[in-house]
C-alpha positions, 0 to 999 in steps of 0.5 A: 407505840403505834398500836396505842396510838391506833387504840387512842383513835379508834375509840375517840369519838371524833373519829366516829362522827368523822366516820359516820359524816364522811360516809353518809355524805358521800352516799348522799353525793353518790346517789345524787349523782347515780339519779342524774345519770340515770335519769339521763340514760332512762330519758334517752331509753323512754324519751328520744323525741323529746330529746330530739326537739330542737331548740328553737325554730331553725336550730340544729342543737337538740334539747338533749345536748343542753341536758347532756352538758348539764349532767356533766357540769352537775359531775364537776360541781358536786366533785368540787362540793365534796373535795370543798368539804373534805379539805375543810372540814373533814380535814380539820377533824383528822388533824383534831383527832390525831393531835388527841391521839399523840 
């Protein structure tokens, strides 16, 4: 019984497209998110003194911490763009594909 119901899935093209979307989306959010980083890491590495301006005239906080705090919200909001996708889309296709299969 329950390799019927594995045979039903694996050739249902639902599942293929279900396969294919959620993979290449989430390369597409992990290479953004390896850009970021390293594009922060490769700044502080190449860049320091522009990093180190401050901002403002008599200010303390330096152009990297705006930068630093931008990387990390950038993180939280592409996490919260791709568990929005998960828990709508890519969930309504699992239940479309597993109600198919029984």
């Amino acid at each position: 019984m329950q390799n019927d119901i594995y045979e039903k899935i694996r050739v249902n093209p639902k599942y293929r497209q279900l396969k294919d979307t959620r993979s290449t989306y989430s390369w597409v959010m992990t290479i953004l998110m390896l850009v970021v980083y390293y594009g922060y890491i490769a700044l502080i590495a190449f860049n320091k003194s522009f990093l180190a301006q401050p901002l403002g005239s008599t200010g303390v906080t330096t152009v990297g911490i705006p930068i630093g705090v931008g990387v990390i919200v950038f993180t939280i909001v592409i996490t919260g763009i791709y568990v929005r996708r998960a828990n709508g889309e890519f969930d309504a296709l699992k239940e479309q594909i597993i109600k198919e299969a029984k």
